[in-house]
C-alpha positions as CSV (number, residue, x, y, z in Angstrom):
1,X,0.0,0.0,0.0
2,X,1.1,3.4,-0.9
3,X,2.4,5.9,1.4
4,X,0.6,9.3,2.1
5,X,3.2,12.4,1.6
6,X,2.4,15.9,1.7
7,X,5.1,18.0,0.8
8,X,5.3,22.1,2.0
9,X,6.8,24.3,-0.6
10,X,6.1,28.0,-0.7
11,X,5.0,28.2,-4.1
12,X,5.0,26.4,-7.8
13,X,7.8,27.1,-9.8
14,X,8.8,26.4,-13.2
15,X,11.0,24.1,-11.9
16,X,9.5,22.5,-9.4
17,X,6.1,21.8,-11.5
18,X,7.7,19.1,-14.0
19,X,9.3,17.3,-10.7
20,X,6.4,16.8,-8.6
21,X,4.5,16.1,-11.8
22,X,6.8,13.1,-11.9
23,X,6.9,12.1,-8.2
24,X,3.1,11.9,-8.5
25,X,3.5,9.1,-10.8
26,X,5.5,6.5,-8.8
27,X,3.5,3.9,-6.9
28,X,5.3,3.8,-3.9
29,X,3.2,6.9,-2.5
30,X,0.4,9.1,-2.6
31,X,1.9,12.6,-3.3
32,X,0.4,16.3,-2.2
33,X,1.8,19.3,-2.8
34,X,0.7,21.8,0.0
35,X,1.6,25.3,-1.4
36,X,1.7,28.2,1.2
37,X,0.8,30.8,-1.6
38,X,-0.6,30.8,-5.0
39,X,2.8,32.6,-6.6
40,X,5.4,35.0,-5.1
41,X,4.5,38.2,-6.6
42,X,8.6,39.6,-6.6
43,X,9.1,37.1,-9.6
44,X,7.2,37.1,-12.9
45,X,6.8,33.3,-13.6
46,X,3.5,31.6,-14.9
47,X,3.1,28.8,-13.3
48,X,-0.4,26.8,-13.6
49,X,0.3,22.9,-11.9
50,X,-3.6,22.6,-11.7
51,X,-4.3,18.9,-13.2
52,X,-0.7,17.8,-13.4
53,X,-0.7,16.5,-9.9
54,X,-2.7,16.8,-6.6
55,X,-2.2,20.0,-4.5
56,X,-4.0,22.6,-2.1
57,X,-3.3,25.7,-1.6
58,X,-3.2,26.7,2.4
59,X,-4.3,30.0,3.2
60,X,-2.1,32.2,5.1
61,X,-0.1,35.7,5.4
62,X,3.2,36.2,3.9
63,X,5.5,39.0,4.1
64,X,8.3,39.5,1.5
65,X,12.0,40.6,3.7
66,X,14.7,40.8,1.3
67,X,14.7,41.9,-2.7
68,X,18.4,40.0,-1.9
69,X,17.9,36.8,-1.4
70,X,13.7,36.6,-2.1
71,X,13.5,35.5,1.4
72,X,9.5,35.2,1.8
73,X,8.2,34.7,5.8
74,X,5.1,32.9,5.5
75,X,2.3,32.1,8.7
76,X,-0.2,29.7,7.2
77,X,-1.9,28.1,10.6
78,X,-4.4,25.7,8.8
79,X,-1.3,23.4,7.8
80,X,-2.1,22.1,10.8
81,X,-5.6,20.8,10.7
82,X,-4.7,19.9,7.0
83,X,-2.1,17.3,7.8
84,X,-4.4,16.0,10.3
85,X,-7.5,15.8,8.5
86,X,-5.2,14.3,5.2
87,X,-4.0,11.4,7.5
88,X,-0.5,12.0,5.7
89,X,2.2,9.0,6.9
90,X,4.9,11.5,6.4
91,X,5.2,15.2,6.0
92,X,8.2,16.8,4.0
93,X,9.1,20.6,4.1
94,X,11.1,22.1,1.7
95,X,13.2,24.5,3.8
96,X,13.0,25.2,7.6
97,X,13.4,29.0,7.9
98,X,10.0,30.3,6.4
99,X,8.1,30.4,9.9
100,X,5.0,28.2,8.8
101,X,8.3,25.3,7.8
102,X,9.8,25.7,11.2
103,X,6.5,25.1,13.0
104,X,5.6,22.1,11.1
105,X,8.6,20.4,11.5
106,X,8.2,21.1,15.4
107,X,4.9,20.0,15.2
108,X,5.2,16.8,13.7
109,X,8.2,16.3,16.1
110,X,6.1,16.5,19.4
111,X,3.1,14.7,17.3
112,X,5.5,11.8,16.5
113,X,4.5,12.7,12.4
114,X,7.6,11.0,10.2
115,X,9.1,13.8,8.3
116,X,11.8,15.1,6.2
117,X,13.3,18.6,5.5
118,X,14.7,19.4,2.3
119,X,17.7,22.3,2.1
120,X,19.9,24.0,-0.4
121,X,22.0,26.0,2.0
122,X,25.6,25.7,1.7
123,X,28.3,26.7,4.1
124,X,29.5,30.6,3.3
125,X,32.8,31.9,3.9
126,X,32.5,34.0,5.6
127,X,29.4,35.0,8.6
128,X,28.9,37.7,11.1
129,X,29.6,36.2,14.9
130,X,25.9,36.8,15.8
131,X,24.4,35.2,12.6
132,X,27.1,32.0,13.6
133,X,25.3,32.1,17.0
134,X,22.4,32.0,16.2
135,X,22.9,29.4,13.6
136,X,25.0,27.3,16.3
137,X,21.8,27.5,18.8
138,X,18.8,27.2,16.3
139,X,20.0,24.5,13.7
140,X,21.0,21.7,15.5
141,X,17.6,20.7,17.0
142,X,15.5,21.4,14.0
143,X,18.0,19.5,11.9
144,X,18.4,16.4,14.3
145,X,14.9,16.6,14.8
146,X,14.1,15.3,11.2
147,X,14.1,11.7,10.3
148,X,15.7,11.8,6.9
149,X,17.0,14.7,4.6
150,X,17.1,16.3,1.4
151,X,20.2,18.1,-0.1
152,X,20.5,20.0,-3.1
153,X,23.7,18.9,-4.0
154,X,27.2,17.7,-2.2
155,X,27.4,21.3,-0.9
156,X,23.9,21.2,0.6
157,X,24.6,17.7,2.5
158,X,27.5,19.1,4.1
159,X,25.6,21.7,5.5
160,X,23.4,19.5,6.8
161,X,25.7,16.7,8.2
162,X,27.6,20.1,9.8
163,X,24.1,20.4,11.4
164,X,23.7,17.1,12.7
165,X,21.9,14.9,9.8
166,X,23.2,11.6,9.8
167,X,24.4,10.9,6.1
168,X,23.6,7.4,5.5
169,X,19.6,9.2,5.8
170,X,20.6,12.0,3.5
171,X,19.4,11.7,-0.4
172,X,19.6,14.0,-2.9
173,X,16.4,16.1,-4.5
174,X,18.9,19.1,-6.5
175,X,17.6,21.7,-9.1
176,X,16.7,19.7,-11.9
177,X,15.9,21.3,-15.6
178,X,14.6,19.0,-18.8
179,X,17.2,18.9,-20.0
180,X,15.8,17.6,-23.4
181,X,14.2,20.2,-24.1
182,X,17.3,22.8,-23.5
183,X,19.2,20.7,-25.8
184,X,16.8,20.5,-28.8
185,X,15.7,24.0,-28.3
186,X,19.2,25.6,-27.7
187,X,20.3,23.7,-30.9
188,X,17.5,25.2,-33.1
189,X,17.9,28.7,-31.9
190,X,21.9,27.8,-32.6
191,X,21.0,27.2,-36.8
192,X,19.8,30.9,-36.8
193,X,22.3,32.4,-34.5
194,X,22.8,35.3,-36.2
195,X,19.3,36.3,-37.5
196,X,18.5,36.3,-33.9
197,X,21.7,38.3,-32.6
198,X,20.7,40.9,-34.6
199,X,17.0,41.4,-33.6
200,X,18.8,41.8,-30.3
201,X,21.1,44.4,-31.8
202,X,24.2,42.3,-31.0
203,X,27.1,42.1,-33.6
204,X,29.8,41.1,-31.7
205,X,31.6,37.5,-32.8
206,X,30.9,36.2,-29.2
207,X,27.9,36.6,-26.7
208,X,29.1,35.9,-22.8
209,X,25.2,35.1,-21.3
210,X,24.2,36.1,-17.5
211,X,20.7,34.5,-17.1
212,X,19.0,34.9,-13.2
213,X,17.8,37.8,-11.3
214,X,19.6,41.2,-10.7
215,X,20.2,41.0,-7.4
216,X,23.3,42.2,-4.7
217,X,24.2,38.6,-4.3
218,X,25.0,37.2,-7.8
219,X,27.8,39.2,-8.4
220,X,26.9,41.9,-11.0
221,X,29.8,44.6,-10.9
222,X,32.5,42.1,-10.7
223,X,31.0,40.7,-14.0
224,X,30.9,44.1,-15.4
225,X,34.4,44.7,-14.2
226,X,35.6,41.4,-15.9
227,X,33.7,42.9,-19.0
228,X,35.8,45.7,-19.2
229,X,39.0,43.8,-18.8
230,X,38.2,41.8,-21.8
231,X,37.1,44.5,-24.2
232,X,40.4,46.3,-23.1
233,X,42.1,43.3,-24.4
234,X,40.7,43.4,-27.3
235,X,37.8,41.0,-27.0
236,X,34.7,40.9,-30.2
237,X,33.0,39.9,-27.3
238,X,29.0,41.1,-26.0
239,X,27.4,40.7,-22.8
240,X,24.1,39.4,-22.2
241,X,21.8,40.7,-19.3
242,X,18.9,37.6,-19.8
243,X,16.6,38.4,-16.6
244,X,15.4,41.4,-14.7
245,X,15.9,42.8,-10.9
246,X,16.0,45.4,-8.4
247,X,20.2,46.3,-9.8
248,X,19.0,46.2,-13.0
249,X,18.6,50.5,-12.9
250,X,22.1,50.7,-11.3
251,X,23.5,48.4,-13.6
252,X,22.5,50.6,-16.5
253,X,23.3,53.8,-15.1
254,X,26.7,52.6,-14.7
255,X,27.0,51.5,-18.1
256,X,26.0,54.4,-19.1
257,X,28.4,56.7,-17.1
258,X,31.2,54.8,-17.8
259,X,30.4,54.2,-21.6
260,X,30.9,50.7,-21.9
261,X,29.6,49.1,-25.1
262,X,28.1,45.6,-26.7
263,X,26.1,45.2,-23.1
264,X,22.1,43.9,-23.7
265,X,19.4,43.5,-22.0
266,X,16.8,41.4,-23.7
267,X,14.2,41.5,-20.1
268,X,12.7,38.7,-18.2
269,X,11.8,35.4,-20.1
270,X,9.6,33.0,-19.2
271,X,11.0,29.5,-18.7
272,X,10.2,27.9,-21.8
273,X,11.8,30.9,-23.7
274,X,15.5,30.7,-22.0
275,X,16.8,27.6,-24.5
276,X,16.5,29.6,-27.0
277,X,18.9,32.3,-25.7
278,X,21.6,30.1,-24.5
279,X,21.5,28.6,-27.8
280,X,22.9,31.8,-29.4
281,X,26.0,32.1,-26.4
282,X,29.0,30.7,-26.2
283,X,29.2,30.6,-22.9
284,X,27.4,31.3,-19.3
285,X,28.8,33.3,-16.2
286,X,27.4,33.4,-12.9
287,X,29.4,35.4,-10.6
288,X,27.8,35.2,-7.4
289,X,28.7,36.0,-4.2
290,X,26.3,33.7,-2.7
291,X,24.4,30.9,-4.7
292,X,23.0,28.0,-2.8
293,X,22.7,26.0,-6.3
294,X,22.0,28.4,-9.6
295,X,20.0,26.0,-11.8
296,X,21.2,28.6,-14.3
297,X,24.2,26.5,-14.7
298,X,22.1,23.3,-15.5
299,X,20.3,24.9,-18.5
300,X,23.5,26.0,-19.5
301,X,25.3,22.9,-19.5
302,X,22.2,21.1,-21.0
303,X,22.2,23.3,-23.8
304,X,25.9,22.2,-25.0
305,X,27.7,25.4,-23.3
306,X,30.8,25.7,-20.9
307,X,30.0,28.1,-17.5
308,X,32.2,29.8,-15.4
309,X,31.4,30.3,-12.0
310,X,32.4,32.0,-8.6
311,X,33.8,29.0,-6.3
312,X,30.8,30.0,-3.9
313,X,28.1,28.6,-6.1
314,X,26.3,25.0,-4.8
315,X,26.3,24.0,-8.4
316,X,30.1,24.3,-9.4
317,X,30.8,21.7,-6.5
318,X,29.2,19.1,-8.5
319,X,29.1,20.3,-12.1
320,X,31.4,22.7,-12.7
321,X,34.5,20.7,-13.3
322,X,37.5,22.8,-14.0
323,X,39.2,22.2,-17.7
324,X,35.8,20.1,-18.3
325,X,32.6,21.6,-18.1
326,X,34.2,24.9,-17.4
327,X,36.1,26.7,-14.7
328,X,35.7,28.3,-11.2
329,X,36.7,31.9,-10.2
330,X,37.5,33.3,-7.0
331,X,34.6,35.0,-6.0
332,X,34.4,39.0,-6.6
333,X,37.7,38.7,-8.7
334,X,36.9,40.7,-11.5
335,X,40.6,39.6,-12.7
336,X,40.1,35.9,-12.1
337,X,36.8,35.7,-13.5
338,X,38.4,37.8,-17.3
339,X,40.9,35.3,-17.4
340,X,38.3,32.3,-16.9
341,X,36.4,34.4,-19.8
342,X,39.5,34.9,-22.0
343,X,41.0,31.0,-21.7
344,X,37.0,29.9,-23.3
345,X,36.7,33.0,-25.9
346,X,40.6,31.8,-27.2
347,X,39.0,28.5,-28.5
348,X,36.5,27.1,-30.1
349,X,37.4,23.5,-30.0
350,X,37.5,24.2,-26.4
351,X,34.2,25.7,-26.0
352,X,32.7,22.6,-27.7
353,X,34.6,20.2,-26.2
354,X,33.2,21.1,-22.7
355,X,30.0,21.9,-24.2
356,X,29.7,18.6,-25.1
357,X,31.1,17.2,-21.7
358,X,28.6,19.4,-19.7
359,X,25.6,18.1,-21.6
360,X,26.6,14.7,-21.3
361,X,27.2,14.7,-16.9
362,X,24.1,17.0,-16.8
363,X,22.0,14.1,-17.7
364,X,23.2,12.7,-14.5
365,X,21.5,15.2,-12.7
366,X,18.0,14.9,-14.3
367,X,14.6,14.0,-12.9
368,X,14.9,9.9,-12.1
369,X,18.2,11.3,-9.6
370,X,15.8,13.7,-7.8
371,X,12.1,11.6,-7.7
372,X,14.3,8.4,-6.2
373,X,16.0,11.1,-4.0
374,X,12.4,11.8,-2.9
375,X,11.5,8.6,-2.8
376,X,14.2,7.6,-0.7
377,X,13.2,10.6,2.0
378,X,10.0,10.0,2.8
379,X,10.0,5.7,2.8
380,X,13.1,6.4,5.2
381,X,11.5,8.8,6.8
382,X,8.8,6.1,7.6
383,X,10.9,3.5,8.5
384,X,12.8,5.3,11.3
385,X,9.2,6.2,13.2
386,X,8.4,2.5,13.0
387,X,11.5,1.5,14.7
């Protein structure tokens, strides 16, 4: 007999809409998505899961804190009577820090409720003393309190074994893209790359592509700063803005003041329009400062392209393999990151051979790695309240 699951996420994403989709399917449980809000109105997907797999909406208060890090507090008190009245056999939450996350978790804890957390936190370099306190006081219990884990990648389970979650219980549920699609899509748009370079105005002989939101923490001036190394070198190289954020006015006004050309901004895209965009780039940067994953670097890699990234980002820990996939910067060295830039735009062989290299240990990192991570978490889960 199938298992009961309900899962707490804050809201359907474009990502996480194909992967539930998917967990839905397998016979092992009886999946429900509980969402704490209908969409989170600081980002501009469409996202409609109605009929794709079962899911209520709670009702509840949310409160958006930082423009930063999209960090969303949410206070939805009828969870409650809804895992009650659903008679789930296990309860998952997909984070522990929105408030209504934290007080599930306790309250399956005292209830004796099997459950799971999922996170994507990694380990930063560097912390205040009172964030490390209160980090050092807060996490332990709510972390030893679950009775199996998600992690978002190798990054992610150290952060959690650091934590106190015993790693023979922790699976992996990471960012996952289809990666299918990218590639087919990507490869189209790459038979017409120049008829579409030029309706986005861009004539230089190579586009460097920054896909995500414009936000403090990815890293924008140093990539700007690298930018201007390169075109001082001599570079017939553009630079692709693909998204939209609070920096994105600062970001232009600097441009602007300091008159630095073959920089675009083509606006936010919805999800099934990014392939196309990565198919006419030769390569993807994300320069973050702080990136618990960047599923940026996913779609990239799926769609035949090498990525450099700041040594900080969750993803470059598992697929950013240095003279393979691509290479890893020091984080806010602008320096670093023009010669990462430079060593790709000097070859094209290169270019393609980790293109191809990236597409290929992507696939590794698809949907069956993250539904049997899933899978894994909740029947474990299970099994250790039944001890």
């Amino acid at each position: 007999m199938p298992i009961r699951v309900a899962y707490v996420v804050e809201y359907p994403t474009p990502y996480d809409v194909p992967l539930f989709e998917r967990i839905a399917r397998r016979p092992e449980i009886e999946f429900t998505a509980l969402f704490l809000s209908d969409v989170i109105h600081q980002r501009g997907w469409k996202v409609d899961p109605e009929g794709r797999f079962p899911h209520k909406y709670i009702p509840g208060k949310r409160r958006f804190v930082s423009a930063n890090t999209q960090f969303t507090a949410f206070w939805n008190p009828g969870i409650f009577a809804e895992i009650e009245a659903g008679g789930y056999d296990v309860v998952g939450t997909s984070g522990y820090i929105p408030f209504t996350h934290y007080t599930v978790l306790k309250w399956c804890k005292r209830k004796g409720v099997p459950h799971f957390l999922r996170s994507e936190a990694v380990l930063p370099q560097k912390r205040s003393t009172v964030k490390r306190a209160f980090k050092r006081l807060m996490l332990p219990p709510v972390v030893k309190g679950a009775d199996a884990w998600l992690a978002a990648g190798t990054l992610a389970k150290q952060y959690l074994i650091h934590y106190g979650a015993d790693p023979e219980r922790v699976f992996f549920l990471n960012y996952t893209v289809d990666d299918e699609l990218f590639e087919n899509v990507s490869s189209e748009a790459r038979k017409k790359r120049d008829e579409i370079r030029r309706e986005h105005g861009i004539s230089a002989k190579y586009v460097i592509l920054f896909s995500g939101r414009m936000a403090p923490m990815k890293g924008l001036d140093t990539l700007v700063d690298a930018f201007k190394i390169i075109k001082r070198n001599g570079a017939d190289a553009a630079l692709l803005f693909l998204g939209s954020g609070p920096l994105e006015p600062q970001i232009k006004s600097r441009i602007e003041q300091e008159n630095i050309n073959d920089i675009h901004f083509p606006g936010f895209h919805q999800a099934e329009e990014l392939p196309a965009f990565y198919g006419i780039s030769d390569m993807l940067v994300l320069p973050s400062t702080y990136e618990p994953w960047g599923i940026v670097v996913n779609e990239a890699l799926a769609s035949n392209l090498p990525v450099v990234t700041s040594d900080v980002t969750g993803a470059a820990q598992d697929l950013v393999i240095p003279d393979k996939t691509g290479y890893r910067f020091k984080t806010g060295d602008a320096a670093d990151l023009a010669r990462c830039i430079e060593r790709l735009l000097a070859s094209d062989k290169l270019r393609r051979d980790m293109g191809e290299a990236g597409r290929v240990l992507v696939k590794d990192w698809g949907f069956d790695r993250s539904v049997n991570g899933f899978i894994n978490a909740a029947m474990t889960a299970k099994r250790q309240q039944d001890i």
